[in-house]
C-alpha positions as CSV (number, residue, x, y, z in Angstrom):
1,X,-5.7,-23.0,1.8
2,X,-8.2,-25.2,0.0
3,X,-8.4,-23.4,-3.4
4,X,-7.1,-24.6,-6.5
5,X,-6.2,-23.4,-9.5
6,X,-5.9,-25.7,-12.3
7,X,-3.6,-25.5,-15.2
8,X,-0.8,-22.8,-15.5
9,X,-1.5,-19.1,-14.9
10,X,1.0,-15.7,-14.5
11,X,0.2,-13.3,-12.2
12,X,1.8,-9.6,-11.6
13,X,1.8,-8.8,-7.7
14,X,2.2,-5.0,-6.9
15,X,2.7,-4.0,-3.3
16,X,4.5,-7.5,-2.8
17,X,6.5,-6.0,-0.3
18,X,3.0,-5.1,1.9
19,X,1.2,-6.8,4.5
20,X,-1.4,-8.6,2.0
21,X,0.6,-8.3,-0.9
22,X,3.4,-10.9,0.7
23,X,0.7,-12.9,1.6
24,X,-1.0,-12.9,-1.8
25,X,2.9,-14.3,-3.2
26,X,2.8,-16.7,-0.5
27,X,0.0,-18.2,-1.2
28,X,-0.6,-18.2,-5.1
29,X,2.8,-19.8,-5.3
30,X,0.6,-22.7,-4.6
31,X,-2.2,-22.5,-6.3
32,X,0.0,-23.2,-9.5
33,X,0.3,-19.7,-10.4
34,X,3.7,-17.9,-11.7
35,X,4.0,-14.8,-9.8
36,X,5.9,-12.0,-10.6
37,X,6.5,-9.7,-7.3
38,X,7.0,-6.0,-7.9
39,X,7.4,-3.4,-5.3
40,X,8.8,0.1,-5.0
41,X,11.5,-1.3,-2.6
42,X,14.4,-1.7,-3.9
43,X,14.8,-5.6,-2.3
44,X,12.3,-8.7,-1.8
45,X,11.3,-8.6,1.9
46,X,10.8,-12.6,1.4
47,X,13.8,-12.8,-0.9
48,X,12.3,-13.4,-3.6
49,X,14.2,-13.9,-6.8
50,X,12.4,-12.6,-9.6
51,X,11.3,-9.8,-7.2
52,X,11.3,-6.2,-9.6
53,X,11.4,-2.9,-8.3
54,X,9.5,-0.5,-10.1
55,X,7.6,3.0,-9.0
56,X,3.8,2.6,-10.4
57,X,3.5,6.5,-10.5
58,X,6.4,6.4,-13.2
59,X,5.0,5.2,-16.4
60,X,8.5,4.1,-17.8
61,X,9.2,2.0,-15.4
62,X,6.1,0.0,-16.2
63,X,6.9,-0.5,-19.8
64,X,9.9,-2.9,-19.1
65,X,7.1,-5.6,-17.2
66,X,5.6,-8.6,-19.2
67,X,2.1,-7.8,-19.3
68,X,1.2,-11.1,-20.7
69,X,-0.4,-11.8,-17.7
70,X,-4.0,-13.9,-16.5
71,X,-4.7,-11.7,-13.8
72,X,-3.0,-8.6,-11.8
73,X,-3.3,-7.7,-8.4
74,X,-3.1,-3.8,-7.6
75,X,-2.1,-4.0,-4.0
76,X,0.7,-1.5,-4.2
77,X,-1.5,1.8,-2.9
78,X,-1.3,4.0,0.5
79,X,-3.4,3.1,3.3
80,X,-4.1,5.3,6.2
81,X,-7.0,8.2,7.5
82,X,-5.4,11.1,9.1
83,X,-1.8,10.9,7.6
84,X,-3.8,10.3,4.0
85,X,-5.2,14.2,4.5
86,X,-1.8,15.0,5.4
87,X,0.2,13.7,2.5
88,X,-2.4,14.1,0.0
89,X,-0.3,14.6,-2.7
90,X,1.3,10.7,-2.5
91,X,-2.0,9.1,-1.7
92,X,-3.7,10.7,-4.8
93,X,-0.2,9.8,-7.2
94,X,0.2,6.2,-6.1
95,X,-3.2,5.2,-5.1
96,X,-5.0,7.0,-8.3
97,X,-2.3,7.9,-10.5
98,X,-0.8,4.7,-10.5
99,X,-3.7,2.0,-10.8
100,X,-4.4,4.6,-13.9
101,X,-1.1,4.0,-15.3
102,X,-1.1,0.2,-15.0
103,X,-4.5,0.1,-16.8
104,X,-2.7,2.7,-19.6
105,X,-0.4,-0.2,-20.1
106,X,-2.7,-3.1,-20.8
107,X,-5.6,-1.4,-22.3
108,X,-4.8,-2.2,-25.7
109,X,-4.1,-5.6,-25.3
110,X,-5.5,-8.7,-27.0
111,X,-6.0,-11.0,-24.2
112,X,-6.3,-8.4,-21.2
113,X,-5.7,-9.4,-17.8
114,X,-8.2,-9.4,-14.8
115,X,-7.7,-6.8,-12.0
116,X,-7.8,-8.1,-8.6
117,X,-8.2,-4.5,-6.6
118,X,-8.5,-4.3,-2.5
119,X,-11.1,-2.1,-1.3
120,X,-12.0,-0.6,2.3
121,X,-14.4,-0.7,4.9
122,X,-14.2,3.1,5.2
123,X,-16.2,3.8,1.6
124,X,-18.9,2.6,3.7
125,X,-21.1,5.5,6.0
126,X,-21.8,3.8,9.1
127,X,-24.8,1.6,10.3
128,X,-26.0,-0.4,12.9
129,X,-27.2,-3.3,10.7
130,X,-24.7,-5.4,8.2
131,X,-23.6,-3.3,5.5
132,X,-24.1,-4.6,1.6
133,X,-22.1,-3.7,-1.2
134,X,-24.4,-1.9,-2.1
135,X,-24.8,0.3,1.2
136,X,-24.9,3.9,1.6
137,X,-21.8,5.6,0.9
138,X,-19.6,8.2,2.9
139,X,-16.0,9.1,2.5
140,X,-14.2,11.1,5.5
141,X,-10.6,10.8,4.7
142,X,-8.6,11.1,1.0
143,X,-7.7,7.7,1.6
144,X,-11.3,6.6,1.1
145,X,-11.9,8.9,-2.0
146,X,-8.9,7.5,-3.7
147,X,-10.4,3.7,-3.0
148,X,-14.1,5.0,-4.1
149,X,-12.6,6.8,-7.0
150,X,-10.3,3.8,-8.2
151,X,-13.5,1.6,-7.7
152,X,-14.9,4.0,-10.2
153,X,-11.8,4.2,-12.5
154,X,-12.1,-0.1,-13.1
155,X,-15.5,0.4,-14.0
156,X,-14.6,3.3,-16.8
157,X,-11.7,1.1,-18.0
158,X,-13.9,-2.1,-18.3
159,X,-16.8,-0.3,-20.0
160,X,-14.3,1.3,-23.0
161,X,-11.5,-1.1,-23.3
162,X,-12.9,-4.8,-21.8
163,X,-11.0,-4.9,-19.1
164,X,-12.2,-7.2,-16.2
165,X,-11.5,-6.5,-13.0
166,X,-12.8,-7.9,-9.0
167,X,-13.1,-5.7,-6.4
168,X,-12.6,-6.8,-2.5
169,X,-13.8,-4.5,0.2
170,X,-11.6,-5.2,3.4
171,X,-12.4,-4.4,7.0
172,X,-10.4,-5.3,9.4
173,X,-7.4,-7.8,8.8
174,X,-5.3,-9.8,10.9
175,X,-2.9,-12.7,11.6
176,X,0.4,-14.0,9.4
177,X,1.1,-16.8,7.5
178,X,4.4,-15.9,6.7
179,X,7.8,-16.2,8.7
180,X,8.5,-13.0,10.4
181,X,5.3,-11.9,9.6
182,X,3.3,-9.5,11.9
183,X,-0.2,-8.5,12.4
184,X,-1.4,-5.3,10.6
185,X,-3.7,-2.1,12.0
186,X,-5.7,-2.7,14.9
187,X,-4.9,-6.3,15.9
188,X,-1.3,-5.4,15.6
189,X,-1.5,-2.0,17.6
190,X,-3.3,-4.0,20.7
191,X,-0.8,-6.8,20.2
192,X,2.3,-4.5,20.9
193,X,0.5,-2.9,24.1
194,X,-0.3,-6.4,25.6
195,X,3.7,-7.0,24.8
196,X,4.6,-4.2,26.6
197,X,1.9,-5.1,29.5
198,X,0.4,-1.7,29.2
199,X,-3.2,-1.2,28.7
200,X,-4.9,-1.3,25.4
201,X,-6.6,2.5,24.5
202,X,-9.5,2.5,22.8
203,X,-11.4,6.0,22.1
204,X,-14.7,6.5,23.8
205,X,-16.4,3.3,25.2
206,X,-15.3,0.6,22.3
207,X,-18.5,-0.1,21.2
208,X,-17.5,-0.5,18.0
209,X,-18.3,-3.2,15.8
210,X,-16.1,-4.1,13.0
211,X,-16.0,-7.9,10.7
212,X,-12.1,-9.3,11.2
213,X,-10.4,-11.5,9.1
214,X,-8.0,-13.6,9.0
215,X,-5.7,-12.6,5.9
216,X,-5.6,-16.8,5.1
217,X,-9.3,-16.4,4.8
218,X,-8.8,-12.6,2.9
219,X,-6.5,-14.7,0.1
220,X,-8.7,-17.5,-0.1
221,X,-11.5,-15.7,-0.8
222,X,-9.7,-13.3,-3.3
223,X,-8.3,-16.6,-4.8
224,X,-11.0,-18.5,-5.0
225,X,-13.3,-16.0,-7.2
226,X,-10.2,-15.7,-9.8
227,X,-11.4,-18.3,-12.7
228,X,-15.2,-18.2,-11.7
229,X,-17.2,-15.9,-14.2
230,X,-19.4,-14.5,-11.3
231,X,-16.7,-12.2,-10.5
232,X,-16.1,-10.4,-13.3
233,X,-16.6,-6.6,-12.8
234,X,-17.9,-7.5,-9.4
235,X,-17.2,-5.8,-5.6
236,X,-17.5,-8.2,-3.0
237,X,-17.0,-7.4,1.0
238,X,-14.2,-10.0,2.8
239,X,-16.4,-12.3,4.8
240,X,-15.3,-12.2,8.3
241,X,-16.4,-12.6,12.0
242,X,-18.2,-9.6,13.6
243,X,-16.6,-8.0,17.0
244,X,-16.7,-5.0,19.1
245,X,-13.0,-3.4,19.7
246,X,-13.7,-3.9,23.0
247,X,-14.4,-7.5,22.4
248,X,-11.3,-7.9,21.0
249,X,-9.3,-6.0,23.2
250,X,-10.4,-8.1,26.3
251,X,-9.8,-11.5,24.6
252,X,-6.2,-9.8,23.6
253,X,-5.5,-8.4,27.1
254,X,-7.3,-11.0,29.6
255,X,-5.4,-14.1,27.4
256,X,-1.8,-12.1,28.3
257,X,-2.4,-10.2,31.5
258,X,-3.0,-6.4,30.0
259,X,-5.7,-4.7,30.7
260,X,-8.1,-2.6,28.8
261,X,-8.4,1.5,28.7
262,X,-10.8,4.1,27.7
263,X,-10.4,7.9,26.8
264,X,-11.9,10.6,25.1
265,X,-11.9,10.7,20.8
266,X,-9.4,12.9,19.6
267,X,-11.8,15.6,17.4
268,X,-10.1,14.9,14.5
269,X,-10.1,11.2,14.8
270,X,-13.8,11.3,16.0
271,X,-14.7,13.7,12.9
272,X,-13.3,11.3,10.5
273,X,-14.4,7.8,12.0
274,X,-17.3,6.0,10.3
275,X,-19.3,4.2,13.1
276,X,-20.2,0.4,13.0
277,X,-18.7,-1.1,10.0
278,X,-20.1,-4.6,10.0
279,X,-19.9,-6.3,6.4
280,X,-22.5,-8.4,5.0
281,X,-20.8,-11.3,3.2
282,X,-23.6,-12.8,1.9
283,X,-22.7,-12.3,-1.9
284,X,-18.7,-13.6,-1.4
285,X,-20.4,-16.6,0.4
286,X,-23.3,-17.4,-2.4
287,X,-20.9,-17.1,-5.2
288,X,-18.1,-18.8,-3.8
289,X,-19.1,-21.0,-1.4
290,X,-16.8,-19.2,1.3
291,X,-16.3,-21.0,4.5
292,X,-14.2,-19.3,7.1
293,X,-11.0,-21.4,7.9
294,X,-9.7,-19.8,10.9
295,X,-11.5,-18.2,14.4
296,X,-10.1,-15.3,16.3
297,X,-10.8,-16.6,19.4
298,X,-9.6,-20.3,18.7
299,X,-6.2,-18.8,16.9
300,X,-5.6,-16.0,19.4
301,X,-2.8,-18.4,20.6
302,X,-0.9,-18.7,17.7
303,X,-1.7,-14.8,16.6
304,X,0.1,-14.2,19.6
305,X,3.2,-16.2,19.4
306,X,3.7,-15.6,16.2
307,X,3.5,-11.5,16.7
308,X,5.5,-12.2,19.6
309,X,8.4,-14.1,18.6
310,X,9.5,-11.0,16.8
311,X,12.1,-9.2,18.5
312,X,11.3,-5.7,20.1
């Protein structure tokens, strides 16, 4: 992790309990930031001593936090497609509801706090070409209508109350810095197949292209956009390397002696998918200067070993 931060900052963490959220603690801890990790659990996954448990759909909860922060990172929300339609009612309370009662709490504040809010791949319709921030948009599941609409709630906050706020559009993530860490989504489903030595599914023919990234290079880029004045009230797309599923699946199942699988889409899951979702990063690497630190097919080895030296 190259960034640095220079002179002291504070930082709030929600979702520090979460896949990128434990991985934001990680690493801002040395940038020279003080974090504070907050989660609805009621323990630190990492141990963390000055870990808070706190319920972000509860507004008096939130009160008790020192909001005297430089910048706070909103990475406590419900992700999912299908199970998102399902439990509507919880993805609309914490994913909407509760970025709206963070921003109730600092609104009025002298010295406001940036937002640093994840985004997804699925606000995005399809397309065959790399997709700019600016692409056509298309949501399919409540999960990506609570990301569009929060997108839209920063900007209504930041044009009546001054608050700033950086948007990051993810794709696909994958890999762990962390002890006991694990893989997340995709990566990590094809992961536990090759462990078991069955063969990895994919729907239809796996001609899918998605942009991967490694969640070292999904923090660095996230950190290295906090103190530059380019970002402010900006949505970027994580810069990543472009692959088909089936790409990935191979390299996954010929490195560990699985094998690969095809069947037909589910309706429901074929109604709801988006198509190619290839990110243009051209913006995140012209602003930033963003240079990929880590390959998937170079670090497939320690992906691997890592994911697998967690017990069954």
């Amino acid at each position: 992790m190259s960034t640095n931060i220079h002179n002291t900052k504070k930082a709030i963490v929600f979702g520090a309990n979460g896949y990128l959220g434990r991985h934001l603690v990680h690493f801002l801890k040395g940038q020279n930031i003080d974090v504070l990790p907050v989660d609805i659990k009621e323990d630190s996954i990492d141990g963390l001593e000055n870990y808070k448990s706190i319920d972000v759909t509860e507004k008096s909860s939130l009160v008790e936090l020192d909001w005297n922060q430089d910048y706070i990172f909103i990475f406590s929300g419900k992700t999912g497609t299908m199970v998102s339609i399902q439990n509507y009612e919880d993805f609309v309370s914490i994913n909407e509801i509760g970025l709206l009662n963070i921003l109730e709490q600092i609104k009025s504040l002298e010295n406001k706090p940036k937002i640093i809010f994840p985004s997804t791949r699925l606000v995005y319709k399809g397309a065959d070409s790399p997709i700019a921030e600016d692409g056509e948009k298309e949501t399919k599941t409540i999960y990506a209508v609570n990301k569009l609409a929060c997108e839209s709630i920063l900007t209504v906050y930041s044009n009546l109350y001054g608050i700033p706020y950086t948007v990051f559009r993810v794709c696909i993530p994958y890999g762990t810095q962390i002890k006991d860490g694990y893989s997340y989504g995709t990566i990590g489903f094809f992961l536990k197949e090759a462990k078991q030595l069955k063969p990895i599914r994919l729907y239809g023919d796996g001609a899918l292209k998605r942009t991967f990234t490694h969640v070292e290079d999904i923090c660095n880029q996230i950190i290295s956009s906090l103190n530059n004045e380019k970002s402010i009230n900006q949505i970027y797309n994580i810069k990543g390397e472009t692959f088909s599923l089936y790409e990935v699946a191979t390299m996954i199942a010929e490195k560990y002696g699985s094998s690969v699988s095809f069947t037909d889409w589910p309706e429901n899951d074929l109604k709801i998918e988006s198509g190619h979702t290839v990110f243009d990063g051209s913006k995140i690497e012209k602003d930033f200067g963003i240079t990929l630190i880590n390959s998937f097919k170079i670090g497939l080895p320690i992906i691997y070993s890592i994911y697998f030296l967690k017990p069954s």
